[in-house]
MDTraj code that builds the backbone (N, CA, C; nanometers):
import mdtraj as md
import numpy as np

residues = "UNK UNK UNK UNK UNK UNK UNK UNK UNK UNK UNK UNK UNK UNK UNK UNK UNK UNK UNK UNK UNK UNK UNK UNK UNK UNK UNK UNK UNK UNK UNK UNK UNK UNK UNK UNK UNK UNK UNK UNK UNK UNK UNK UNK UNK UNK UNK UNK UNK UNK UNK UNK UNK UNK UNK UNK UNK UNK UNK UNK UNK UNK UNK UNK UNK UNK UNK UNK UNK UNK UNK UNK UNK UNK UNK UNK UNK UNK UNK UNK UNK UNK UNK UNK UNK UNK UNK UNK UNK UNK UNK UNK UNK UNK UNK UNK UNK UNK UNK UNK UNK UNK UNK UNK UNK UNK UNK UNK UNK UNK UNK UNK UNK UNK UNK UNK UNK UNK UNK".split()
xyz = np.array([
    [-0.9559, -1.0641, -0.9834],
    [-0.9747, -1.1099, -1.1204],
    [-1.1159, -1.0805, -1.1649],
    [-1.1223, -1.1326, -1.2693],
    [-1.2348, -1.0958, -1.3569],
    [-1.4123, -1.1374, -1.3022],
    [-1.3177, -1.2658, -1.2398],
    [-1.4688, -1.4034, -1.2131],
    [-1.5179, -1.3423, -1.0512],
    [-1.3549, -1.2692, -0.9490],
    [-1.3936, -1.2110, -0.8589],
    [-1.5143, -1.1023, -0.8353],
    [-1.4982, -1.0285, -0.9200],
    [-1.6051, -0.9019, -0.8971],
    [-1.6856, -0.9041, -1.0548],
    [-1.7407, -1.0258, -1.0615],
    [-1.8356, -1.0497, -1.1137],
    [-1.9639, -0.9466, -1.1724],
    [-2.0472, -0.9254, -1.0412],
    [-2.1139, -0.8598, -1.0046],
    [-2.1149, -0.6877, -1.0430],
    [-1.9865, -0.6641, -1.0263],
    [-1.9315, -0.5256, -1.0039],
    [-1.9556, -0.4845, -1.1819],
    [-1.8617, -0.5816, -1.2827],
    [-1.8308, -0.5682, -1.3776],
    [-1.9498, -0.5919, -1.4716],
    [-2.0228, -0.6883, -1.3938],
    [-2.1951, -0.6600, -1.4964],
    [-2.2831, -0.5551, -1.5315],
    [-2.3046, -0.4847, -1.3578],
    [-2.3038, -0.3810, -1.3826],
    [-2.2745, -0.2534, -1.4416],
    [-2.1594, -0.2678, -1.4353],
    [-2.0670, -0.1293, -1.5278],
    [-2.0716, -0.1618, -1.6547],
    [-2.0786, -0.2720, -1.7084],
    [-2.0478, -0.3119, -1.8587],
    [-2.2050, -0.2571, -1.8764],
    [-2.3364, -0.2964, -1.8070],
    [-2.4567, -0.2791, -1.8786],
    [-2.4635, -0.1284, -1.9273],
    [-2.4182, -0.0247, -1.8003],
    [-2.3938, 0.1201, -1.8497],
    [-2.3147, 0.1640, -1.9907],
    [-2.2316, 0.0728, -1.9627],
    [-2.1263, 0.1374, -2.1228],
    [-2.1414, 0.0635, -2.2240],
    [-2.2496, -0.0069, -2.2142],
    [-2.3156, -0.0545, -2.3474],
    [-2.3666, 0.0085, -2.4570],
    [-2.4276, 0.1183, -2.3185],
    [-2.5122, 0.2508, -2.4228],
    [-2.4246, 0.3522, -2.4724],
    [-2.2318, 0.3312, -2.4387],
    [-2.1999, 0.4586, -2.4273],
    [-2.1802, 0.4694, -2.6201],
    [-2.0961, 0.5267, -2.7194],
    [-2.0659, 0.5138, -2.8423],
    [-1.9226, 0.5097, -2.8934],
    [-1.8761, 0.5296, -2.7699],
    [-1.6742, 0.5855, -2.7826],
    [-1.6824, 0.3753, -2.7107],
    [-1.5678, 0.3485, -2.7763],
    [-1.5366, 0.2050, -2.7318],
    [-1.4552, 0.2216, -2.6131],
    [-1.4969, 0.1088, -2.4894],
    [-1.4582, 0.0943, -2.4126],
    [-1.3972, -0.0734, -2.3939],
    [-1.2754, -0.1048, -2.3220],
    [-1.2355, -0.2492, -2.3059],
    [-1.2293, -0.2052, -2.1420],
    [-1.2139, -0.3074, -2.0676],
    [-1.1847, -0.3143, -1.8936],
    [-1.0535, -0.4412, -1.9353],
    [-0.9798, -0.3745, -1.8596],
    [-0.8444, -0.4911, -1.8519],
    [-0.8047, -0.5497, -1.7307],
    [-0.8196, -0.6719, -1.7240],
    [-0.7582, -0.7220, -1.5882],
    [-0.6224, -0.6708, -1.6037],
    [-0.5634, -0.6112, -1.4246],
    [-0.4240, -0.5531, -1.4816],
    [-0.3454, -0.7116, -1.3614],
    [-0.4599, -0.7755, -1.3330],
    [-0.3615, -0.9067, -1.2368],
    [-0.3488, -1.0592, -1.3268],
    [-0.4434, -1.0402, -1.4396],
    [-0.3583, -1.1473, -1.4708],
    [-0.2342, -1.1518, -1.6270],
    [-0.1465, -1.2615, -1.6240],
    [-0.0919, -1.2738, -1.7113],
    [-0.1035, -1.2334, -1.8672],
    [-0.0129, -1.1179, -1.8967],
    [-0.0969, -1.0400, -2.0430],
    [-0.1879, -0.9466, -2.0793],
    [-0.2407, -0.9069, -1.9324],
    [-0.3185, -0.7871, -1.9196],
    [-0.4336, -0.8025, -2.0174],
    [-0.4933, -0.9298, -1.9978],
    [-0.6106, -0.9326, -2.1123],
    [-0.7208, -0.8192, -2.1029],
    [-0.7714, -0.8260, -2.1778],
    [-0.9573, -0.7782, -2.2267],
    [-1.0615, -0.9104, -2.1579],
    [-1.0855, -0.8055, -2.0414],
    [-1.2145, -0.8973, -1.9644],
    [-1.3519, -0.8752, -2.0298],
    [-1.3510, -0.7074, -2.0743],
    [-1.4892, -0.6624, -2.1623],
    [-1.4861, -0.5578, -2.2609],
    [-1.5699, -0.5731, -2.3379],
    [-1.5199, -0.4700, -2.4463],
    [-1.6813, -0.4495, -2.4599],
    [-1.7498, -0.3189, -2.5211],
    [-1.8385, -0.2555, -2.4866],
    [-1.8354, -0.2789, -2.6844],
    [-1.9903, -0.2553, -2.7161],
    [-2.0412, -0.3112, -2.9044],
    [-1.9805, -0.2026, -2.9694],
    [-1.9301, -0.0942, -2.9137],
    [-1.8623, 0.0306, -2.9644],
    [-1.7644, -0.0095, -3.0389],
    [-1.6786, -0.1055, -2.9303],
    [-1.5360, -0.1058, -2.9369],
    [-1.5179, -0.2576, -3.0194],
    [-1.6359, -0.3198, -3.0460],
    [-1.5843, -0.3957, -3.1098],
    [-1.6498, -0.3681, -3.2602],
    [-1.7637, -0.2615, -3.2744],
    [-1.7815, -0.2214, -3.4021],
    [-1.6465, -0.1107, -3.4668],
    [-1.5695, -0.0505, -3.4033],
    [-1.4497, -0.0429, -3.4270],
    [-1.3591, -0.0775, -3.4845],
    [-1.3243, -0.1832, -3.4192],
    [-1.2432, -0.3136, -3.4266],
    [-1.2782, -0.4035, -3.5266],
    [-1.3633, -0.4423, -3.5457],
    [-1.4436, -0.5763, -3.6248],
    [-1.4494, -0.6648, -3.6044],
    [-1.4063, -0.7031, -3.4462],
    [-1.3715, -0.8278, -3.3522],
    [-1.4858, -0.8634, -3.3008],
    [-1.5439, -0.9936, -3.2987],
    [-1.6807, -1.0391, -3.1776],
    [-1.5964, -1.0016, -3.0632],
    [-1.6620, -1.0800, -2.9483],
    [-1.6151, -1.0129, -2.8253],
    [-1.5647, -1.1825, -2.8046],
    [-1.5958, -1.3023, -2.8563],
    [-1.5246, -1.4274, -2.8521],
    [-1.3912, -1.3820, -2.9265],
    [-1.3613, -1.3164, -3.0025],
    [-1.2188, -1.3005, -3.0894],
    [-1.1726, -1.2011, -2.9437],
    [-1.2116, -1.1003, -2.9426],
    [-1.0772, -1.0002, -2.8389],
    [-1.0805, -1.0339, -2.6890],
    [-1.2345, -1.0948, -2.6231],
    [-1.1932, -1.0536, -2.4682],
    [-1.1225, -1.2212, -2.4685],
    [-1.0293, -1.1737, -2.3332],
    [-0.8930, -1.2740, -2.3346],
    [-0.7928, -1.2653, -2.3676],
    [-0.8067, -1.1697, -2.4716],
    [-0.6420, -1.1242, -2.5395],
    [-0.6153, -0.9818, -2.4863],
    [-0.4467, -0.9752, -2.5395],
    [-0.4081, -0.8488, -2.5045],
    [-0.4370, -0.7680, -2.6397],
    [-0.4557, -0.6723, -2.6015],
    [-0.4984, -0.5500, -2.6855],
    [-0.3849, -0.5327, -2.8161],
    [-0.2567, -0.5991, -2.8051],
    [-0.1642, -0.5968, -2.8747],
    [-0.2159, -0.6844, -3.0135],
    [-0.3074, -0.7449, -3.0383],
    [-0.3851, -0.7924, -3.1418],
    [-0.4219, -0.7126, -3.2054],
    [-0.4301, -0.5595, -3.1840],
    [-0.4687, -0.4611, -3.2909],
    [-0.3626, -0.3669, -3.3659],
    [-0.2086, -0.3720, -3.3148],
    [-0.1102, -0.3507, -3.3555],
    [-0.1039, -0.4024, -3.4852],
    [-0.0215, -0.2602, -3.5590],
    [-0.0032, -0.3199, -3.7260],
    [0.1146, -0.2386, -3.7211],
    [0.1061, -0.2338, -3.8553],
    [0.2283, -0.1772, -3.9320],
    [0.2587, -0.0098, -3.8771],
    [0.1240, 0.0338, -3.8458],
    [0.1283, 0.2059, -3.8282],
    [0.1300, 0.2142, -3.6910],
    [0.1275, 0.1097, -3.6001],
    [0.1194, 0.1807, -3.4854],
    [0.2929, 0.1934, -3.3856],
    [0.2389, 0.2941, -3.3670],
    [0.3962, 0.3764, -3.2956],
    [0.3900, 0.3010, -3.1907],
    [0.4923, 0.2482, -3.1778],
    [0.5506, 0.1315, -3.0828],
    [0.6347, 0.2162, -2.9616],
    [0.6687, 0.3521, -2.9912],
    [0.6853, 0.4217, -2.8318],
    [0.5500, 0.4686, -2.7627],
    [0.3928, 0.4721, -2.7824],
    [0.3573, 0.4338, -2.7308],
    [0.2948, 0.3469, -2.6977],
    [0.2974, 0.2518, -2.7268],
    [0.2287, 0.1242, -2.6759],
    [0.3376, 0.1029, -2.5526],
    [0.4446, 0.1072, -2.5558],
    [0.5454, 0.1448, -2.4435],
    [0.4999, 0.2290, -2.3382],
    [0.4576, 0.3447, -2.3622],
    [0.3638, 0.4264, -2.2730],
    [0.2491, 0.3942, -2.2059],
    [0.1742, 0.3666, -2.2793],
    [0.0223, 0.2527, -2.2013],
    [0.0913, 0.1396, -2.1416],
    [0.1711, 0.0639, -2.1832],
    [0.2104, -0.0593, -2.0810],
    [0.2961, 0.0143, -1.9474],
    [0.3479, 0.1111, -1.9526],
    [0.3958, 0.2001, -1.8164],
    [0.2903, 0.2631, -1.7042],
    [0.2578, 0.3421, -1.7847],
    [0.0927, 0.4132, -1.7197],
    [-0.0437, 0.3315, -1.6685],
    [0.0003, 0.1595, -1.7127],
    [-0.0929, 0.0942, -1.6409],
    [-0.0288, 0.0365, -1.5424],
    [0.1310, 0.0492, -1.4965],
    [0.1510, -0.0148, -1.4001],
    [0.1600, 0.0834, -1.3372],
    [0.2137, 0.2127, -1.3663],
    [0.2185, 0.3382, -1.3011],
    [0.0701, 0.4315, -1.3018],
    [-0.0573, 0.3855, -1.2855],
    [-0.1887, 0.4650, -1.3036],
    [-0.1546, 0.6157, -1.2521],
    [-0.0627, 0.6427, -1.1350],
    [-0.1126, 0.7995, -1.0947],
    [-0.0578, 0.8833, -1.1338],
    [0.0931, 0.8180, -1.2505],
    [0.1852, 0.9199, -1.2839],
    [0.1334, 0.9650, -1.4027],
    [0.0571, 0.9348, -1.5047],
    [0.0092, 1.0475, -1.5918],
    [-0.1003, 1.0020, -1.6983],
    [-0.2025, 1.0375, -1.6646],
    [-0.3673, 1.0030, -1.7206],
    [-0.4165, 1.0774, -1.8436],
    [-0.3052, 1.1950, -1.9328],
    [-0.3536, 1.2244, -2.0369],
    [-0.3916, 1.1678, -2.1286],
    [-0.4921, 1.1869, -2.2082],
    [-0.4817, 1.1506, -2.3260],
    [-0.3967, 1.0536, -2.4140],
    [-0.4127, 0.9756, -2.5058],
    [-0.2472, 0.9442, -2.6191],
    [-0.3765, 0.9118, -2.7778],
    [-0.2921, 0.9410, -2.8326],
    [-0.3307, 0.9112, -2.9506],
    [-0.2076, 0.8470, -3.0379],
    [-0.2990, 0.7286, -3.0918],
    [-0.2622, 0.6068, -3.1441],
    [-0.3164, 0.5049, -3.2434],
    [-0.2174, 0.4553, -3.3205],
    [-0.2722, 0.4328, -3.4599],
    [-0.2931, 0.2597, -3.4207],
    [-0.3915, 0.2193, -3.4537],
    [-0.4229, 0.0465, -3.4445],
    [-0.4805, 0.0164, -3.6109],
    [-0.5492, -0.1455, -3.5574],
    [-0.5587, -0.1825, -3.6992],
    [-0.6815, -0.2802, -3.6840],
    [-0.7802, -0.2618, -3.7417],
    [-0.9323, -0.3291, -3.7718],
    [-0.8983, -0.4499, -3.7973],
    [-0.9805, -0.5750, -3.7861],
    [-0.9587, -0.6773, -3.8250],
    [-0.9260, -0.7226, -3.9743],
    [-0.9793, -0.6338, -4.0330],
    [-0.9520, -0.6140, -4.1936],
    [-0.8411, -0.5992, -4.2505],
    [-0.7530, -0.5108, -4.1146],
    [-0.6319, -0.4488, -4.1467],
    [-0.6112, -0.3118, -4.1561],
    [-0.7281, -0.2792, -4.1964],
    [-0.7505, -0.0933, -4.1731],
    [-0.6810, -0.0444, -4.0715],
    [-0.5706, 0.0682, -4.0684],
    [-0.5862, 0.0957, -3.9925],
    [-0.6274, 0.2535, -3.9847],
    [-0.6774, 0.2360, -3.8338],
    [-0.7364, 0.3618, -3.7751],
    [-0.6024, 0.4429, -3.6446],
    [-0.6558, 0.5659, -3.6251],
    [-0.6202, 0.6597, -3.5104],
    [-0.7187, 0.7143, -3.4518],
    [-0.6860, 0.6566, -3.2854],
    [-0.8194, 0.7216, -3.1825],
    [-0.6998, 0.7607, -3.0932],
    [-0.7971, 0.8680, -2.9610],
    [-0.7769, 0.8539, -2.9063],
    [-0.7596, 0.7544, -2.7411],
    [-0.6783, 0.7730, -2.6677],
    [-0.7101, 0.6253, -2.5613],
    [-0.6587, 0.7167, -2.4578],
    [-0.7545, 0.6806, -2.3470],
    [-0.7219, 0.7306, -2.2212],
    [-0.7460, 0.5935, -2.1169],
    [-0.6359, 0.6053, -2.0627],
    [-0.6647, 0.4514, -1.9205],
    [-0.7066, 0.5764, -1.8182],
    [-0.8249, 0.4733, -1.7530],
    [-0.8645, 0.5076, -1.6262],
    [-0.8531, 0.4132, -1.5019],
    [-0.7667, 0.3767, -1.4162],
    [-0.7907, 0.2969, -1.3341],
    [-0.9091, 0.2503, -1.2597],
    [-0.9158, 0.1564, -1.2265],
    [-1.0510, 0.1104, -1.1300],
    [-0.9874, 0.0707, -0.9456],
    [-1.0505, 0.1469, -0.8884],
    [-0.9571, 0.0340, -0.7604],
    [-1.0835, -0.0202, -0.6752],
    [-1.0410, -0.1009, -0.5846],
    [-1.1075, -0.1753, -0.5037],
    [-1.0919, -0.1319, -0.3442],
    [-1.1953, -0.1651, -0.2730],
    [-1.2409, -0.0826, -0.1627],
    [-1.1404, -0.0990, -0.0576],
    [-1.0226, -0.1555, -0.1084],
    [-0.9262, -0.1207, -0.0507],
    [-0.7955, -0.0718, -0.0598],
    [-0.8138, 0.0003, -0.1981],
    [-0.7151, 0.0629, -0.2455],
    [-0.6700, 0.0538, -0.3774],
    [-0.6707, -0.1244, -0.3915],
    [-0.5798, -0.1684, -0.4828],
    [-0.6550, -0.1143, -0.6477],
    [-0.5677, -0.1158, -0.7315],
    [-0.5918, -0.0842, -0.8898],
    [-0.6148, -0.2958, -0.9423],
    [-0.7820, -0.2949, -0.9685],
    [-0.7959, -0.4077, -1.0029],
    [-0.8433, -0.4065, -1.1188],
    [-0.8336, -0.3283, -1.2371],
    [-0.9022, -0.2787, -1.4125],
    [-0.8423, -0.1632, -1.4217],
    [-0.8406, -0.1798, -1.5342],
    [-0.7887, -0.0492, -1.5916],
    [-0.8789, -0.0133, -1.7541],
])
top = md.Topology()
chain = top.add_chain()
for i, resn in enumerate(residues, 1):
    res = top.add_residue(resn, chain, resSeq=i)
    for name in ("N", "CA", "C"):
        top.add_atom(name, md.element.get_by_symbol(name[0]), res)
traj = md.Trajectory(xyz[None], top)
């Protein structure tokens, strides 16, 4: 979990602070696959503090435009990480309601013993 590798996730978040493309880290073990962190990118994006999105599932940015076969796809490809890491492009929706199209790529994270513990 999130509170487990503490340490791990401070670190990495301080790096992708600086990055400009938005980044979230998702616990993929607990219930709902929340948002443990979301990087100032991703929530200048969004228009979400990071008290409004981390905790929730990412399904809070779903609107009217977003194609619901894939959001089907990302919820597969995170339980399935090795079967296919391209790209997807996908329409979400700003807190405003705007909506936007980015691209999203999951990258798994694993732990030093294998397991996929973020995504």
């Amino acid at each position: 979990s999130c509170n487990d590798t503490r340490s791990w996730l401070e670190k990495f978040t301080e790096v992708c602070d600086y990055f400009q493309s938005g980044i979230v880290v998702v616990d993929i073990h607990a219930a709902g696959l929340p948002i443990c962190w979301a990087n100032e990118a991703f929530k200048t994006l969004i228009g979400y503090t990071s008290k409004a999105a981390v905790g929730r599932n990412c399904q809070f940015l779903e609107g009217s435009a977003t194609e619901m076969h894939i959001v089907q796809d990302i919820a597969r490809r995170m339980r399935e990480p090795n079967k296919d890491s391209k790209p997807m492009r996908i329409t979400n929706h700003t807190q405003a309601g705007k909506a936007f199209k980015y691209t999203l790529s999951l990258h798994p994270i694993w732990d030093p013993e294998g397991a996929q513990v973020f995504c």
